[in-house]
GUKE-591001 format. One record per residue: x, y, z of N, C-alpha, C in turn. Coordinates in steps of 0.1 Angstrom, whole numbers, padded with zeros to 4 digits, always signed. Atoms other than C-alpha are relative to their C-alpha. Example, Ala and Ser with C-alpha at 12.3 -4.5 7.8 and 13.67 -1.06 7.14 Angstrom:
+0009-0012+0000+0123-0045+0078+0009+0012+0000/-0009-0011+0000+0137-0011+0071-0008+0011+0008/
***
This chain:
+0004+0000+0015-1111+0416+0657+0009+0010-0007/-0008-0015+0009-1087+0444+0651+0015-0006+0004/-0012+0005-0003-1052+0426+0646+0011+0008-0007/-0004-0004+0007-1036+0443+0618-0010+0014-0008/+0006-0011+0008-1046+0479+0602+0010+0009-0006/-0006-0007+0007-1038+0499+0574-0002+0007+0000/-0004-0017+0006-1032+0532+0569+0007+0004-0008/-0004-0005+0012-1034+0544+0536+0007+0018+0003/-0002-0015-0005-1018+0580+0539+0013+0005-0010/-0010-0013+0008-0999+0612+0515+0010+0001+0012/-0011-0009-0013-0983+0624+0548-0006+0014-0002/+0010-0015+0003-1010+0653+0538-0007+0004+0015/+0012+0001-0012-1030+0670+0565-0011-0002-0005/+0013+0006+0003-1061+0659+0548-0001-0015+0010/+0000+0014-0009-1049+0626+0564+0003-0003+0014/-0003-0004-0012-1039+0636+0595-0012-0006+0010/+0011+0004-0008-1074+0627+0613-0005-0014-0003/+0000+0017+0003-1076+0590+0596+0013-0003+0009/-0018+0009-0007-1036+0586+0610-0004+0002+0020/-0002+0000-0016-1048+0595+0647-0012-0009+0004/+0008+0013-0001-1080+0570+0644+0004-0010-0002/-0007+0010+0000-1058+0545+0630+0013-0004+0013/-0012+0000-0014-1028+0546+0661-0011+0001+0011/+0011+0002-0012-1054+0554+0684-0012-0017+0001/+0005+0015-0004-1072+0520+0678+0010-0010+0000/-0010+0010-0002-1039+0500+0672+0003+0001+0019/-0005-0004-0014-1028+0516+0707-0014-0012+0011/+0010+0008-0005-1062+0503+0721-0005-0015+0001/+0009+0017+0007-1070+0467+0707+0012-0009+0001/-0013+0007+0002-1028+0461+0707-0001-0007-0014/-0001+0007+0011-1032+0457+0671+0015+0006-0006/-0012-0008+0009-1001+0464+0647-0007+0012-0016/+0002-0010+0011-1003+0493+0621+0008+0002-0010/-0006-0003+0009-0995+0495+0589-0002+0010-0011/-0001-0011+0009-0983+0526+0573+0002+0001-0015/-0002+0003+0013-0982+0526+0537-0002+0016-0011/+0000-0015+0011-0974+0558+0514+0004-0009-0013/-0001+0001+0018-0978+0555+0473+0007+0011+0001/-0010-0007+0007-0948+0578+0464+0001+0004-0012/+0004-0006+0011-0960+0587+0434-0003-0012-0012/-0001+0006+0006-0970+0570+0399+0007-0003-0013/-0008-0001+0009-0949+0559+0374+0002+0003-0014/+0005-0005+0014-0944+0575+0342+0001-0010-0013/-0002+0005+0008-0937+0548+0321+0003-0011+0009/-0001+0016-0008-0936+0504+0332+0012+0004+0002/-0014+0002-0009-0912+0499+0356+0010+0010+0001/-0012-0011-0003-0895+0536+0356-0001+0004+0016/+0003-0004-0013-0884+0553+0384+0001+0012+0006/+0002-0015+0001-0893+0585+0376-0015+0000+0002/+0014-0002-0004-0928+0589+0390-0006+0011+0002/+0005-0012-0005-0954+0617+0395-0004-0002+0012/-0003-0002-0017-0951+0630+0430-0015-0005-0003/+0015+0001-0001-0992+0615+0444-0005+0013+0009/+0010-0015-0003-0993+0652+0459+0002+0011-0008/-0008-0016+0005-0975+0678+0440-0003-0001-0016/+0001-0002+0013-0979+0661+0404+0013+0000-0005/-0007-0003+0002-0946+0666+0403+0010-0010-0008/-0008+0011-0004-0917+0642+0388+0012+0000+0001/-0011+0006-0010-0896+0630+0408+0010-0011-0003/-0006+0013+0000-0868+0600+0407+0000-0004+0012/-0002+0008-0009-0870+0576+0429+0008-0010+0006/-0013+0006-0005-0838+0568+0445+0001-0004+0009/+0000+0003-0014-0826+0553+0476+0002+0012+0009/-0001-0010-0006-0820+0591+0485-0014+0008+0003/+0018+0004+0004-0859+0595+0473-0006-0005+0015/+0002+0010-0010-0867+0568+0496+0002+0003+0017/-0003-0004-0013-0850+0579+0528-0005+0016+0003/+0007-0013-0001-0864+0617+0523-0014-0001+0000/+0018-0002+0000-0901+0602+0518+0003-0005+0020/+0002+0007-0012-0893+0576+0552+0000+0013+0011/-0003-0006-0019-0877+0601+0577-0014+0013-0002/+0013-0005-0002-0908+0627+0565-0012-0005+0007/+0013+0007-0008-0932+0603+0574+0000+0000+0016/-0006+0000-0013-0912+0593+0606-0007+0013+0006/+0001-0015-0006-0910+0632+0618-0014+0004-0003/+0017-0008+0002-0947+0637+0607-0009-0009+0010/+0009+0010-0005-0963+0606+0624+0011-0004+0016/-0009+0003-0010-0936+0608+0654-0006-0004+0013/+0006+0003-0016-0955+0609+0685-0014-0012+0003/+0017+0010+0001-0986+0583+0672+0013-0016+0000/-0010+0011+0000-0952+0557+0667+0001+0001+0012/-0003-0002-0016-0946+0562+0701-0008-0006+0006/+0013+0005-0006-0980+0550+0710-0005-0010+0001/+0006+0015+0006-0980+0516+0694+0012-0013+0004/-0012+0013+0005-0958+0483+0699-0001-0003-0013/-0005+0002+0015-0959+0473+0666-0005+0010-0012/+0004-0008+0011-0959+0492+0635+0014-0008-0014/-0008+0005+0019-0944+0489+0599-0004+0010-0008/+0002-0011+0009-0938+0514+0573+0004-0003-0015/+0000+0006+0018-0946+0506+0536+0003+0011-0006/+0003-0004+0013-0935+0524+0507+0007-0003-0013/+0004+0002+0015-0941+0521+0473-0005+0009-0015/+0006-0009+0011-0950+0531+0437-0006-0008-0006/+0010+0004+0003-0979+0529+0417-0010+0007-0003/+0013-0008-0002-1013+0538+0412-0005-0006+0009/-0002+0000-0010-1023+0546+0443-0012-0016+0010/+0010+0007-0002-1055+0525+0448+0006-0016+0002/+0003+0017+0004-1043+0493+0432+0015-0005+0011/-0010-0001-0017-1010+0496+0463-0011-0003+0011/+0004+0001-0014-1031+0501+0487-0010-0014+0002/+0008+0010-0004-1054+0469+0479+0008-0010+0001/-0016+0010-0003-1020+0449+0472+0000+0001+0012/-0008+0000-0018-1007+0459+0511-0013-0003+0005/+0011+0006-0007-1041+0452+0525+0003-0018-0006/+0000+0014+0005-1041+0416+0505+0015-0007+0009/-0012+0004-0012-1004+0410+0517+0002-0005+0015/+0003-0005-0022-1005+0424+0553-0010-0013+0002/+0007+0004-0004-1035+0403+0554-0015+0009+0009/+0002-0011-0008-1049+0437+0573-0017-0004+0005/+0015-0001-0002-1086+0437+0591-0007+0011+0000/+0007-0014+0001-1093+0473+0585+0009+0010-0008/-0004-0012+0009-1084+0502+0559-0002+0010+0006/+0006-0018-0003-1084+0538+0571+0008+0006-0010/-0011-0013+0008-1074+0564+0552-0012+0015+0001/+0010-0017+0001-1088+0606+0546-0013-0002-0010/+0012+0000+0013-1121+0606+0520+0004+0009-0011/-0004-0007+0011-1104+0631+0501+0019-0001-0006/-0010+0001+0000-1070+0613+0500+0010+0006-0010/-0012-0016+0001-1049+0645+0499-0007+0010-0007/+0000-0013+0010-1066+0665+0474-0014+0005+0009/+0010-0003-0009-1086+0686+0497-0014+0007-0008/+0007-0006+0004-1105+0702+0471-0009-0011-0006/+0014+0007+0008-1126+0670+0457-0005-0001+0010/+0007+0000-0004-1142+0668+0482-0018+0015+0000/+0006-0012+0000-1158+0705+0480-0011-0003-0008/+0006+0006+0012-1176+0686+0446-0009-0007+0003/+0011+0012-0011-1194+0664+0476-0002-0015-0007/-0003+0018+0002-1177+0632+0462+0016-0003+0002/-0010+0005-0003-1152+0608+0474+0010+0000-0012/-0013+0003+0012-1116+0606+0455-0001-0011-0003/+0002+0016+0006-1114+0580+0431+0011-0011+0008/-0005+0012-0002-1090+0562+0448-0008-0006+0013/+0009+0003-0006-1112+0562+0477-0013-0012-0003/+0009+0006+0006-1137+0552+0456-0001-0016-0007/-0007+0009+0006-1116+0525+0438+0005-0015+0017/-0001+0008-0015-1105+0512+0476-0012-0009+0007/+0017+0004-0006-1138+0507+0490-0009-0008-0009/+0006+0005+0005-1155+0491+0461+0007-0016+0000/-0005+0008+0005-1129+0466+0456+0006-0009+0014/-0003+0009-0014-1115+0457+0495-0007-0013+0004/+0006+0010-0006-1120+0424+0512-0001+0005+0011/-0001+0002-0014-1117+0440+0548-0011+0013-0003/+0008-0008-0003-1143+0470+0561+0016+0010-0003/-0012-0012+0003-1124+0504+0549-0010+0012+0010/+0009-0016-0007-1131+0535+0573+0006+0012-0004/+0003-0016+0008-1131+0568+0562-0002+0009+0010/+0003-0013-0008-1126+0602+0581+0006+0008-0007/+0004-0010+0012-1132+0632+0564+0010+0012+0006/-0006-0011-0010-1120+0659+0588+0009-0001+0014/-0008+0000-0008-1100+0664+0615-0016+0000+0017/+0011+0004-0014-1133+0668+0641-0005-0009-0003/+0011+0015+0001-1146+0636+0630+0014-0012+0007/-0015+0009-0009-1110+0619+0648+0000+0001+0015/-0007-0002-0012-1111+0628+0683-0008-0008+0004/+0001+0012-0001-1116+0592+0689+0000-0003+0012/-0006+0011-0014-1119+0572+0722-0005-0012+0001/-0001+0008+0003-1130+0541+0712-0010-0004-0006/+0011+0004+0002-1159+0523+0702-0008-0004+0015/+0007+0002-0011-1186+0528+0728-0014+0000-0007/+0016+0001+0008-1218+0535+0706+0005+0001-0015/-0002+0000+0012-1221+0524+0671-0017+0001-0010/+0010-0003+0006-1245+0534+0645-0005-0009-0017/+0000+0005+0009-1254+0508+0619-0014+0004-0007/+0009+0001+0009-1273+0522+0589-0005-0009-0011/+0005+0013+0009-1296+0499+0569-0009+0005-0014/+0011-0007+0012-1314+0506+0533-0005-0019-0003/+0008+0014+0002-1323+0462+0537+0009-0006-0014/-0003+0003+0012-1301+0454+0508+0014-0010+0005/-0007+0012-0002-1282+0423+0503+0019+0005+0006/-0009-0006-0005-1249+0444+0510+0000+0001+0014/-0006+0001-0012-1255+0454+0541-0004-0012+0013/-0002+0012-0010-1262+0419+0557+0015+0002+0003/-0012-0001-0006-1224+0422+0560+0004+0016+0004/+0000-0009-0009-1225+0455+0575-0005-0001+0011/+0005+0006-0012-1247+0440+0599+0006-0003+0008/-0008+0013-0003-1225+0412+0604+0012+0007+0009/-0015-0004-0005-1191+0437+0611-0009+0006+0011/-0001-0008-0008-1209+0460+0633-0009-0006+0011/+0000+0008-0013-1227+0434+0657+0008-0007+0004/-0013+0008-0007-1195+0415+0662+0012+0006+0005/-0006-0009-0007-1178+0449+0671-0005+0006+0011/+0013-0006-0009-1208+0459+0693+0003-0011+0010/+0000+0012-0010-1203+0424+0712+0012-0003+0005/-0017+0005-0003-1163+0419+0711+0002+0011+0009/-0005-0011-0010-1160+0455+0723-0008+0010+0015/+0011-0008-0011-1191+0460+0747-0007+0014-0002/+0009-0014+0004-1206+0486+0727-0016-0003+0003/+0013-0001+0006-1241+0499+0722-0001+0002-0016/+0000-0001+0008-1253+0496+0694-0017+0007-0002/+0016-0003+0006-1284+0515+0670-0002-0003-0010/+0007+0009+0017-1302+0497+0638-0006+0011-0003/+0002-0008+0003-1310+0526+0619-0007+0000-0014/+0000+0001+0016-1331+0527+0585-0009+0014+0002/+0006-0011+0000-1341+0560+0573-0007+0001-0012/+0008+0010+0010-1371+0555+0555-0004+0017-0013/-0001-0009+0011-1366+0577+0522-0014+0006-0005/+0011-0005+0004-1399+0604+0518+0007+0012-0011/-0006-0011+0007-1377+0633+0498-0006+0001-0013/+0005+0005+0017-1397+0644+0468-0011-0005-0003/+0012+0010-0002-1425+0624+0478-0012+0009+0011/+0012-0005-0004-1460+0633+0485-0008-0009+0010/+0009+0007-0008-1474+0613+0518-0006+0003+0009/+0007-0008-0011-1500+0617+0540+0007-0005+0015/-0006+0005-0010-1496+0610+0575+0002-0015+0005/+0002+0014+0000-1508+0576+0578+0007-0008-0006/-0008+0005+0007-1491+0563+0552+0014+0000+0006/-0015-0002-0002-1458+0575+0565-0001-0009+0012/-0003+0005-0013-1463+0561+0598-0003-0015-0006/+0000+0014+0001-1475+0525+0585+0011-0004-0005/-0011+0009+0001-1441+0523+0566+0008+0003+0011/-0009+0002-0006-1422+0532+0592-0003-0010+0013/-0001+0008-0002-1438+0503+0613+0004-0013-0007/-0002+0010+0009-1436+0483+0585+0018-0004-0001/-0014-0002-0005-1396+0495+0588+0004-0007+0016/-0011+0004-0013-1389+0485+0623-0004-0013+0001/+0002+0015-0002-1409+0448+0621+0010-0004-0013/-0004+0008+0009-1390+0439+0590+0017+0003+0005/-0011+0001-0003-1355+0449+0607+0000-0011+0011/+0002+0007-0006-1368+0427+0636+0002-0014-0005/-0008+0015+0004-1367+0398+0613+0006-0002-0013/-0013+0009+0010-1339+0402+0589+0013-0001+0012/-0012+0004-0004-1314+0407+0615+0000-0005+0016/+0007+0007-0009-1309+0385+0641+0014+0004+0012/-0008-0006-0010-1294+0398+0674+0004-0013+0009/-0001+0011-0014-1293+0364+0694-0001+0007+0012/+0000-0008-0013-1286+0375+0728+0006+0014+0006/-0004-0011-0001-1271+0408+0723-0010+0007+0004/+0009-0007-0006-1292+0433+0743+0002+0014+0001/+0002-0016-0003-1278+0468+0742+0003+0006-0014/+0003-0001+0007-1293+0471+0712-0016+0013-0003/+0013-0008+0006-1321+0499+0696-0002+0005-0011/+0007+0001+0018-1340+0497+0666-0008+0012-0001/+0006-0018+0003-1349+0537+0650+0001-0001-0012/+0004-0003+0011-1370+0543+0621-0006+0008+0000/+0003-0018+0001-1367+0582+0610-0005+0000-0017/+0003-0001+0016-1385+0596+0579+0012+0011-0001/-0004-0016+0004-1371+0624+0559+0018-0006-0013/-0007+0001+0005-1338+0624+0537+0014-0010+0005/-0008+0015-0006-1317+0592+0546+0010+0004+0005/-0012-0004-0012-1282+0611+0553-0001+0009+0009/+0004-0011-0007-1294+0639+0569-0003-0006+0015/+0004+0005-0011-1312+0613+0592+0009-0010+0008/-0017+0006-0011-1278+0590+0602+0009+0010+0002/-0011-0008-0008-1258+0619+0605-0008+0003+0013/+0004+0000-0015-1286+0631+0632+0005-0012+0007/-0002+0009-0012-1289+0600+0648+0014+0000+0007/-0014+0002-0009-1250+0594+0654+0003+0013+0006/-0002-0009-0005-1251+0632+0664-0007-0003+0018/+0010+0001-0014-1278+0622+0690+0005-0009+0008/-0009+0009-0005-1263+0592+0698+0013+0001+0009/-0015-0005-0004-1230+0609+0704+0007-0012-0006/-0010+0007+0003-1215+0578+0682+0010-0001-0009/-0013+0000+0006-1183+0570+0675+0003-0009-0015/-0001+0006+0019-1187+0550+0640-0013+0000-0002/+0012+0003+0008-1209+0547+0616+0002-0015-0010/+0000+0013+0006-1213+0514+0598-0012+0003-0008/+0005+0003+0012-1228+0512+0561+0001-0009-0011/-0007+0006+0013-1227+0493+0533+0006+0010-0009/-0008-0012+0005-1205+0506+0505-0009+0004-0011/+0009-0009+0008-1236+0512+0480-0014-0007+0002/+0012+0008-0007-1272+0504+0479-0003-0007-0015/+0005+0006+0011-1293+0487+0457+0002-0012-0002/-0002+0015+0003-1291+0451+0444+0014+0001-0018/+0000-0003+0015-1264+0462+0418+0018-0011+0001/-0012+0007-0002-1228+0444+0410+0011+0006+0008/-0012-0012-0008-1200+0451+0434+0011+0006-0001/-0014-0004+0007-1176+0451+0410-0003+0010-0010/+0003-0011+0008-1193+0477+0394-0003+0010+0010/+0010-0013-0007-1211+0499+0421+0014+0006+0000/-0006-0013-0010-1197+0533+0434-0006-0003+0014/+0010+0000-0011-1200+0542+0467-0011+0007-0001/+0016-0005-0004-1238+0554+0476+0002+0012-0005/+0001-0012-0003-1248+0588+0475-0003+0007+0011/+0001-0002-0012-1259+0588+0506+0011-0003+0012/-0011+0002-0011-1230+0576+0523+0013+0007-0005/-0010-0012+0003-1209+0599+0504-0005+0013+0007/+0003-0013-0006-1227+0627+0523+0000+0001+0014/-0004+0001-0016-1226+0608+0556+0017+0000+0000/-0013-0003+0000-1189+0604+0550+0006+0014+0002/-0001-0011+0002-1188+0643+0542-0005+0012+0015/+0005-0005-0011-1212+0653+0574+0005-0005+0011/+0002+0007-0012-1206+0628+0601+0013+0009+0002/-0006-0005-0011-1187+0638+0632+0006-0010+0005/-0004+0013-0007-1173+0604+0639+0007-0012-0018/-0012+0008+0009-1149+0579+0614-0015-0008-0003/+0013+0006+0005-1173+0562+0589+0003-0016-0007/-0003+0013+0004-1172+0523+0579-0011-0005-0012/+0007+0005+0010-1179+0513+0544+0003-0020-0004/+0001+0007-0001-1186+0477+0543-0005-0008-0017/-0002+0001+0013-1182+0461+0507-0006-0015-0003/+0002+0020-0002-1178+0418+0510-0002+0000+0012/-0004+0002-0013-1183+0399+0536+0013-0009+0006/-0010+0009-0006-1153+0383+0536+0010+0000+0017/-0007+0000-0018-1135+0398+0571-0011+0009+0007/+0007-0011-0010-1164+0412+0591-0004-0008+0013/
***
C-alpha cells in the first residue's frame, strides 16, 4: 500500500524526524521517495527572486541557486539516500502548500509526511499546526502523516496501530486506511473512542452507560470481517489526553485520525483540536485522514 511517498521538507531540523519516518518506511515496504523542497516564494508572477521558505530572505533563483539548495539537501539527507533504491529530488517554487499538493497529485504519491511545524519551530509553542500543514492536510487526496518531534521518529515499522474515532462521517475513511494497513502489514490494531466528559457534570452511571453505548455502536459501524487482532477501548475523560495514553500504553507506532471532526465541509474544516494536541503530544508519527480517495 505504500508505493510512492512524499516528503514535504525545509532541510530544517524541525523536519529531520518526518525525513527518517519517511526513508525508514520507503526502505521497508521498497517504496520510492519523494523529496520535494519549496525554495522559497515568489515575489512577484513568475519572478525568480523569491523569499527564502526559512530565512524570509530574497534570494535569486538561479541554476547556481538550484545546485547550492540540491547538494544541501544531498549532504543533509546523505545516509537516509543510501537506504533506499529509489528516490527522486523535487525542487521548486511557490507557495509552499499549494507545491506540495501539486507533487503529491503528479507523483501520484500514497502518503504525505512532513514536520507539524514545517520549519518554524516556534508555531508550534502556540499549540497549532503551520498553515501549510494545515492547508496540506485539509486539501490532500492521500493520508498525510505528521511528526512533531524528533522522539516521535524512532520508527520500526507498523506493528501496533491506534485508530481514534469521534463516529463522524470523516473518519469511516480513517477506518478504512488504518484496517487495510493493520491487515496488509500484520499489525494489531486498537479502535479507540474517547468519550468526551471535560466540563461536564456526570454521575457514575451515566458515564458508564455511554461508554457501553460507545463500544456497541463501534461494533456496528465498523466492520472488521475476519480481521482478529483487533481491540475495541472506550476511555472517558478529555479525548487527546486519552489517544495519546492509549498509544503510550499500547507502545503504538501510528496514530490514525480523521483530519477534523464534526459533520462540517472539508473544504472548509481545519484540522481538529484535538488532533492538533495529539499531533503535539504523541510519541509516535500521526496520520491525518482527510478523503477517502487512497486509503
Amino acid at each position: 500500500m505504500f508505493k510512492k511517498i512524499l516528503l514535504a521538507t525545509s532541510g530544517a531540523p524541525s523536519t529531520f524526524g518526518a525525513a527518517r519516518v519517511a526513508f525508514d518506511m520507503a526502505k521497508r515496504y521498497g517504496a520510492e521517495v519523494v523529496v520535494l523542497n519549496v525554495m522559497g516564494v515568489p515575489t512577484k508572477a513568475f519572478s525568480q527572486v523569491v523569499n527564502d521558505v526559512r530565512t524570509g530572505e530574497e534570494v535569486e533563483v538561479d541554476d547556481e541557486y538550484r545546485s547550492w539548495v540540491e547538494e544541501e539537501l544531498k549532504t543533509t539527507f546523505e545516509k537516509q539516500f543510501e537506504t533506499v533504491e529509489f528516490s527522486k529530488l523535487v525542487l521548486t517554487t511557490g507557495v509552499p502548500h499549494r507545491e506540495i499538493l501539486r507533487c503529491a497529485r503528479d507523483e501520484d504519491v500514497d502518503m504525505i509526511v512532513m514536520g507539524a511545524s514545517s520549519g518554524d519551530s516556534n508555531v508550534y509553542r502556540k499549540g497549532y499546526p503551520g498553515s501549510t500543514l494545515q492547508r496540506v492536510a485539509k486539501a490532500a487526496r492521500c493520508p498525510v502523516m505528521t511528526v512533531h518531534r524528533e522522539t516521535a521518529s524512532y520508527w520500526g515499522g507498523f506493528s501496533n496501530i491506534v485508530f481514534a474515532t469521534d463516529f463522524s462521517k470523516q473518519a469511516a475513511s480513517a477506518f478504512k486506511f488504518s484496517l487495510n494497513a493493520a491487515k496488509e502489514l500484520d499489525s494489531d490494531l486498537t479502535i479507540l473512542h474517547a468519550l468526551d466528559i471535560s466540563g461536564k457534570v456526570l454521575d457514575q452511571n451515566e458515564i458508564e452507560d455511554r461508554l457501553i453505548a460507545a463500544r456497541e455502536r463501534i461494533r456496528g459501524t465498523y466492520d472488521l470481517g475476519d480481521f482478529k487482532n483487533c481491540d475495541i477501548e472506550v476511555w472517558e475523560g478529555v479525548p487527546y489526553v486519552e489517544i495519546v495514553k492509549m498509544a503510550r500504553e499500547r507502545s503504538a507506532d501510528l496514530i490514525v485520525m480523521a483530519h477534523h471532526i464534526r459533520e462540517l465541509d472539508p473544504e472548509k474544516a481545519r484540522i481538529g483540536s484535538t488532533m492538533e494536541q495529539v499531533i503535539l503530544r504523541a510519541g509516535c508519527p500521526v496520520i491525518s485522514v482527510s478523503k477517502p480517495d487512497k486509503v
